[in-house]
PLY file of the C-alpha trace (Angstrom):
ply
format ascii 1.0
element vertex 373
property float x
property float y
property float z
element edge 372
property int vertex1
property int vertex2
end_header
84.91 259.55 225.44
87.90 257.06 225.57
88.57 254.55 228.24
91.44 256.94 229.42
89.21 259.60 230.42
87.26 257.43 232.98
90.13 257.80 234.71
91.46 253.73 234.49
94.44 252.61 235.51
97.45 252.10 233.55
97.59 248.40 233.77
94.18 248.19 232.95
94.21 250.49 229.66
97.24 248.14 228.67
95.15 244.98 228.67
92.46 247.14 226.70
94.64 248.04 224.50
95.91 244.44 223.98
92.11 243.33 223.12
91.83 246.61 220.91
89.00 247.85 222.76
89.38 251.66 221.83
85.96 253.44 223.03
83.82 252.00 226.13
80.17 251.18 225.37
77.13 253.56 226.82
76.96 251.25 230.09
80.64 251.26 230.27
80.76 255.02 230.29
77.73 255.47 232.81
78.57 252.83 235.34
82.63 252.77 235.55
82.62 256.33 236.75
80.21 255.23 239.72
81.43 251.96 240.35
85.16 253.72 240.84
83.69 255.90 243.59
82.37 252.69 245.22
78.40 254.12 244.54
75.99 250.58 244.66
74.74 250.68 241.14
71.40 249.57 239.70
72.09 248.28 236.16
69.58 247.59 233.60
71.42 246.43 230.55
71.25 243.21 228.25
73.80 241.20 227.34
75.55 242.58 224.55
75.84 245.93 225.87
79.82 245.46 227.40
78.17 245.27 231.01
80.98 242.62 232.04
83.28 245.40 231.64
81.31 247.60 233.20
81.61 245.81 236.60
84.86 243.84 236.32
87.04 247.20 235.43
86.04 248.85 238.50
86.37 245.68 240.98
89.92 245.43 239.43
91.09 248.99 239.27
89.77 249.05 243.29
91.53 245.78 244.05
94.65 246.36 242.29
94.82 249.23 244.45
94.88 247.46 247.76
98.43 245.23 246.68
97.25 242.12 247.66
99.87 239.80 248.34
100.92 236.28 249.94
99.38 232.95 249.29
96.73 233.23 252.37
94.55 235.65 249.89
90.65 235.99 251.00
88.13 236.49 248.36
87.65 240.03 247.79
84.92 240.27 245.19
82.02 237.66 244.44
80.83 237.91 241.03
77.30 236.07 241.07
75.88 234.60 237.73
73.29 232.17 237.09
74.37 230.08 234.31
78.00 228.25 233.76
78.60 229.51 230.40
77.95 233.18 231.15
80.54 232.06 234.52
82.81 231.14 232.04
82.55 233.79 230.02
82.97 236.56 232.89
85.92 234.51 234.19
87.38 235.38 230.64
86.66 238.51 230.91
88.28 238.96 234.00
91.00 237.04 232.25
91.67 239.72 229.74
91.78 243.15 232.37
93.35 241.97 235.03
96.45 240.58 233.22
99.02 243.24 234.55
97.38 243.90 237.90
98.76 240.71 239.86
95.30 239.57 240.91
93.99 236.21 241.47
90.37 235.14 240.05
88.65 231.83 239.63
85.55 230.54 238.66
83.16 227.64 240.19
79.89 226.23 239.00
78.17 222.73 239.19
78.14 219.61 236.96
81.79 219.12 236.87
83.74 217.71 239.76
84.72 220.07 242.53
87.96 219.19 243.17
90.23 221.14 240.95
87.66 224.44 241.79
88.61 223.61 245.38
92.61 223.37 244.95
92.49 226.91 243.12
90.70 228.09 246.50
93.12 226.46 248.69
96.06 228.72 246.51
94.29 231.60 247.73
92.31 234.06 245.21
90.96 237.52 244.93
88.04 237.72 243.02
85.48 234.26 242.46
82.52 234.06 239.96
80.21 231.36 241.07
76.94 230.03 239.99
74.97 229.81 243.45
74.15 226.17 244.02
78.30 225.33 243.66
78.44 228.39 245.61
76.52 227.41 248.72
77.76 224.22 248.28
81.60 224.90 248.95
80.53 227.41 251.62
78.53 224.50 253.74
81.92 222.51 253.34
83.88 225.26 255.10
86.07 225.64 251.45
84.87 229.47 250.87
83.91 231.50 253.51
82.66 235.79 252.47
83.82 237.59 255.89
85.90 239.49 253.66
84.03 240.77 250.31
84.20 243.93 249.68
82.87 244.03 246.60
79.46 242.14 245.33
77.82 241.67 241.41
74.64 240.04 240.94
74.71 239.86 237.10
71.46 238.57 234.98
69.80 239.06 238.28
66.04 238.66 236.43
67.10 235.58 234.93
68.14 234.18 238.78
64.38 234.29 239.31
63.17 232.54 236.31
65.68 229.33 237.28
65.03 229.59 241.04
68.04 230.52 242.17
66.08 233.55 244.65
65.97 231.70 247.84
69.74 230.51 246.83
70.17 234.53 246.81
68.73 235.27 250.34
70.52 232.31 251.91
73.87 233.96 250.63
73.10 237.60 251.59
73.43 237.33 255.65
76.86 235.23 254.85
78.06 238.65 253.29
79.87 241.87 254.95
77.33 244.52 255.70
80.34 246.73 254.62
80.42 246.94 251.24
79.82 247.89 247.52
76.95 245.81 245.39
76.37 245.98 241.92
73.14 244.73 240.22
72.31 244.10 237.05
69.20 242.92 235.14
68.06 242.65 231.62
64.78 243.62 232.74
63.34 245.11 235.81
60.08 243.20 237.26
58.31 243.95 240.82
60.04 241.16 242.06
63.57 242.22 241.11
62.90 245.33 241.88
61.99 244.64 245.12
64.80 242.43 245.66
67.52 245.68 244.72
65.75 247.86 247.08
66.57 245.25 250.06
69.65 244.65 248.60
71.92 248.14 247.30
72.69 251.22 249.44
71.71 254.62 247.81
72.06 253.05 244.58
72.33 255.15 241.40
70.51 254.12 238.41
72.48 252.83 234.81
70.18 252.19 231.90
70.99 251.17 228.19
68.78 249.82 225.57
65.57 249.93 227.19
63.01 246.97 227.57
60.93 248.23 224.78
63.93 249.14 222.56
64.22 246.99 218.87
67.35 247.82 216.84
66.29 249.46 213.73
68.96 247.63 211.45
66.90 244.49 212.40
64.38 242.78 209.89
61.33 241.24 211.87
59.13 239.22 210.28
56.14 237.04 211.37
54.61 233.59 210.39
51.59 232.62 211.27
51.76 228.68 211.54
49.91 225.92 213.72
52.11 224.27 215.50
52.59 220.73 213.12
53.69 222.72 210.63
56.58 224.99 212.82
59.00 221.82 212.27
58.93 221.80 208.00
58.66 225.37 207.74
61.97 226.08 209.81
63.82 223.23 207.34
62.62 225.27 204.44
63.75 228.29 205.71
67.16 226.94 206.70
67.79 225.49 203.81
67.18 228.59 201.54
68.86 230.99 203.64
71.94 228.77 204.93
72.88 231.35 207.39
74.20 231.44 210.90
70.69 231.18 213.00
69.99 231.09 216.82
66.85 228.94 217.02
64.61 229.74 220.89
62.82 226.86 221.90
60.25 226.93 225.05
61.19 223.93 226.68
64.39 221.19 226.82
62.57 218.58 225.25
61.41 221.19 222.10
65.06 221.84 221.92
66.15 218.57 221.41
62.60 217.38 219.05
63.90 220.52 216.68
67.56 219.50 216.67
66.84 216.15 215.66
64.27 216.93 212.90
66.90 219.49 211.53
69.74 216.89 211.41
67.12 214.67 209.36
67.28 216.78 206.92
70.94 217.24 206.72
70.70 220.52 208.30
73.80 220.50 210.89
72.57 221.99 214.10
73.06 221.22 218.30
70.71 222.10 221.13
71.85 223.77 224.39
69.87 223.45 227.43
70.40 222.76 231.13
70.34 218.95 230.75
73.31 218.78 228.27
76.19 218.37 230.46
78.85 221.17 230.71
81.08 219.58 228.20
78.45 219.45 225.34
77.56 223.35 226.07
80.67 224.30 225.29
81.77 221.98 222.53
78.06 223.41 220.73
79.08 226.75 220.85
82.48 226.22 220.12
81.51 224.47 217.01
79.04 227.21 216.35
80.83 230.08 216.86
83.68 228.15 214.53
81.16 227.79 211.87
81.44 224.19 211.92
77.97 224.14 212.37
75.80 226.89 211.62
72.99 226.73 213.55
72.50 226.33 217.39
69.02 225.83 218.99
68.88 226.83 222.66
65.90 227.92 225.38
65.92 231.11 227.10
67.87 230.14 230.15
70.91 228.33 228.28
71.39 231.09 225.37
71.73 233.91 228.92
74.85 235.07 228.36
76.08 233.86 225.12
77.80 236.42 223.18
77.65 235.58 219.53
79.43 237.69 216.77
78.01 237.97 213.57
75.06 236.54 214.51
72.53 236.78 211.01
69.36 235.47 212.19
67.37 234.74 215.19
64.04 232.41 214.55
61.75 232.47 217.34
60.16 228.89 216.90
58.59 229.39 220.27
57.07 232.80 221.73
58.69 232.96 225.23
56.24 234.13 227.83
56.54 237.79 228.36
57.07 240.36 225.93
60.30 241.80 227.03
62.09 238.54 226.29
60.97 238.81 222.84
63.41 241.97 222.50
65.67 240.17 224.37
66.06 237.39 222.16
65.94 239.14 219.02
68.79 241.74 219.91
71.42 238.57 219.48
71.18 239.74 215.93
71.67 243.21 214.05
74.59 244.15 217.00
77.62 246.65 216.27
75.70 248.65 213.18
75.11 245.08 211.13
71.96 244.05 209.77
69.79 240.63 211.45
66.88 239.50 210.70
64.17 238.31 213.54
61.57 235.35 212.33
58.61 234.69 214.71
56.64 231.53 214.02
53.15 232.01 215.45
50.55 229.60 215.93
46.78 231.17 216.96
47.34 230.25 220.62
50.29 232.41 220.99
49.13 235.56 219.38
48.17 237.07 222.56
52.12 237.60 223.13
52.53 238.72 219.46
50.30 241.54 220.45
51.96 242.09 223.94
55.34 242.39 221.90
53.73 245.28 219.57
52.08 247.14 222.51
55.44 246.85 224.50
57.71 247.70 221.35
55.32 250.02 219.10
55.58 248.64 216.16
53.79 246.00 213.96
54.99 242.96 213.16
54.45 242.61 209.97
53.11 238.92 208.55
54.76 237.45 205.75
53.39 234.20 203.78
55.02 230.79 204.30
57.10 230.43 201.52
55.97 227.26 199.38
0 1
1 2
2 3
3 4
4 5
5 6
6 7
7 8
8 9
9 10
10 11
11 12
12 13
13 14
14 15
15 16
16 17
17 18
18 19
19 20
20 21
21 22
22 23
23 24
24 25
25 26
26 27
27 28
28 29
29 30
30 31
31 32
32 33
33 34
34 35
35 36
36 37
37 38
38 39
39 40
40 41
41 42
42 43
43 44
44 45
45 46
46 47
47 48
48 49
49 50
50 51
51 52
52 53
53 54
54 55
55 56
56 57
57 58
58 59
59 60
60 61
61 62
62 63
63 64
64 65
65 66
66 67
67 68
68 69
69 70
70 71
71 72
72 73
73 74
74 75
75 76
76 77
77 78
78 79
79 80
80 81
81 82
82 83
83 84
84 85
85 86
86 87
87 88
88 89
89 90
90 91
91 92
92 93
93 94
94 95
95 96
96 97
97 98
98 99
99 100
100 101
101 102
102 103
103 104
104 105
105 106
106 107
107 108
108 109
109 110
110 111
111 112
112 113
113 114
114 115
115 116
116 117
117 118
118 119
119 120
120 121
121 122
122 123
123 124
124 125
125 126
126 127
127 128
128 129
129 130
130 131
131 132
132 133
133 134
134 135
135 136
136 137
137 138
138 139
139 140
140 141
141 142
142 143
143 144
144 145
145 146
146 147
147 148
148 149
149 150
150 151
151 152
152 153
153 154
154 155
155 156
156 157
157 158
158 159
159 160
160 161
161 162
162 163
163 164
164 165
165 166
166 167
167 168
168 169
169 170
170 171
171 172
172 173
173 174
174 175
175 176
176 177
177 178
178 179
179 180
180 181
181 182
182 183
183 184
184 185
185 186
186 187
187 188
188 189
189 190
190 191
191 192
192 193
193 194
194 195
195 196
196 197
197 198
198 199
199 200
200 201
201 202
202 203
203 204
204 205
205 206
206 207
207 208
208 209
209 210
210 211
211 212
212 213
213 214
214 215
215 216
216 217
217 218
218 219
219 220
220 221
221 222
222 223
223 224
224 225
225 226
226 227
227 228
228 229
229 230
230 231
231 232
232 233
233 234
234 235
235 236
236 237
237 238
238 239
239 240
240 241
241 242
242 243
243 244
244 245
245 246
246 247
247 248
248 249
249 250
250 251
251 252
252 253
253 254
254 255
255 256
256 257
257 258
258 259
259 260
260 261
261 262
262 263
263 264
264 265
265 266
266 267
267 268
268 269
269 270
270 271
271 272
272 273
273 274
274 275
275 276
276 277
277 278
278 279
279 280
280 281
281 282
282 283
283 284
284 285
285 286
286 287
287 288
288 289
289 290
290 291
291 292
292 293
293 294
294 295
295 296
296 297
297 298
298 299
299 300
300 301
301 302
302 303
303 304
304 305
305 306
306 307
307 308
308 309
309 310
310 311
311 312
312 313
313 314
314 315
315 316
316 317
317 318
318 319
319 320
320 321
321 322
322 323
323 324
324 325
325 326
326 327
327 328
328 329
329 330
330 331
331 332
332 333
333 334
334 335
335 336
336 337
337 338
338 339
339 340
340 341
341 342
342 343
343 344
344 345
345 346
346 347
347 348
348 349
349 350
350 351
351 352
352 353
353 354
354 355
355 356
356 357
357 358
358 359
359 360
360 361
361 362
362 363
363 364
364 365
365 366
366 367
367 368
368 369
369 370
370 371
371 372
């Protein structure tokens, strides 16, 4: 199926074409056709799978619709997002398909000074993507007010709960229209989220790609198992052998930044992401990453949501995250678009318990391999 036959409108399909997207993505071709009937939607996709496009074509084909005009514009569409870089990058996005239509998009988040976010509100605009603490924040200042959304995404909704951000939610759901179409998406679907959707969409139909359990085949996992005082030498060795582009997932900030500086020891190039670096840094990391001025990048769970990585050879889990289905999470960074990846998994004894919640929820073995000398 091309984008063409989900019925998209011309100026869209031009700014497509301009980015050389030629065939939408399995999410892309199950949710657009809903979304453009102004269905709610229940999405369970990670990121990777096009989902931004899956979302922003319809809110723009349905906007562009309505000719907006004049400088007194009202926001139209809220585009909620927990993280500034994955703001960023659906602001982009946005960027890219609405090019031809006329419409007017912005994007606010915290850490950086408010000011310029509010003059681009004054101007008027159609569509904002927020992170919700700048959110809230604008709105208890009288700068943004939601009487008028007609359209609502809650992306990366199960990664809103891990950072907090749920009571942020239910403050912000009363300040919305009854009226009007919500889109949710989440990587994975826990009781809680799940619980949240049902009090949140309308009838909603259900969009799934690349289940929780799902590992791409074209990836190469292997395991270590190694105490914890030894994680630290054997990720040197192994970055130093291989010299490829690596993600590196750290547990906690302070791991993040311990691993960073033990790699740059050793004349291994590398920068940490995590919520305490300051916007600036974030992006100047991955910028230099994704450049391959540096090649590689060691981030926790919350800071790597929504980074989009191309080429991405190797993932190294230094840390096992806490549940299973971030495991898969993590590891499909690599092996994307028919390319090979390979997944390391350093495992000291007190964290085999996940190892073996990872093969149960996956069904296959990890298979150990012995620390090279």
């Amino acid at each position: 199926m091309t984008f063409k036959e989900l019925n998209i409108s011309e100026p869209i399909l031009k700014a497509l074409v301009k980015k050389e997207y030629a065939l939408p993505t399995s999410v892309q071709e199950q949710a657009i056709p809903i979304a453009l009937q102004g269905r709610d939607l229940l999405g369970i996709a990670q990121t990777g799978t096009g989902k931004t496009a899956a979302f922003a074509i319809p809110v723009i084909q349905q906007l562009s619709r309505m000719q907006l005009s004049g400088t007194a514009r009202n926001i139209q569409a809220l585009i909620l997002t927990p993280t500034r870089e994955l703001a960023i990058q659906i602001d982009e996005c946005f960027s890219d398909y609405a090019r031809y239509t006329g419409l007017r998009h912005t994007v606010i988040f915290g850490g950086v000074s408010q000011n310029p976010q509010v003059d681009l509100l004054k101007r008027g605009v159609d569509i904002l993507i927020a992170t919700p603490g700048r959110l809230l924040d604008l709105i208890s200042q009288k700068f943004i007010t939601l009487n008028h959304v007609k359209h609502f995404v809650l992306d990366e909704a199960d990664r809103m709960l891990d950072m907090g951000f749920i009571h942020d939610i239910k403050r912000l759901l009363p300040l919305l229209p009854r009226q009007k179409q919500t889109l949710f998406f989440s990587a994975t679907m826990p009781q809680t989220i799940a619980t949240l959707s049902k009090s949140i969409l309308n009838r909603p139909v259900r969009v799934e790609v690349t289940p929780e359990s799902s590992v791409v085949d074209t990836i190469e996992q292997r395991l270590y198992f190694v105490e914890k005082p030894q994680k630290s030498q054997l990720l040197v060795n192994i970055l130093q052998e291989k010299k490829r582009s690596a993600l590196v997932f750290s547990r906690t900030k302070h791991g993040a930044d311990k691993i960073a500086r033990a790699l740059n020891r050793q004349g291994i190039g590398c920068e940490a992401i995590h919520g305490n670096k300051t916007q600036g840094a974030r992006q100047r990391a991955l910028t230099n990453f994704k450049a391959g001025k540096t090649h590689v990048i060691i981030a926790t769970d919350i800071a790597a949501r929504g980074i989009d990585i191309a080429n991405l050879e190797m993932v190294i889990n230094y840390d096992l995250p806490d549940v299973a289905e971030t495991y898969v999470h993590r590891i499909g960074r690599t092996g994307r678009a028919g390319n090979g990846g390979t997944a390391l998994t350093f495992c000291s004894q007190e964290e085999y318990a996940i190892v073996k919640d990872i093969q149960k929820l996956t069904g296959k073995k990890l298979n150990a391999v012995p620390i090279p000398a």
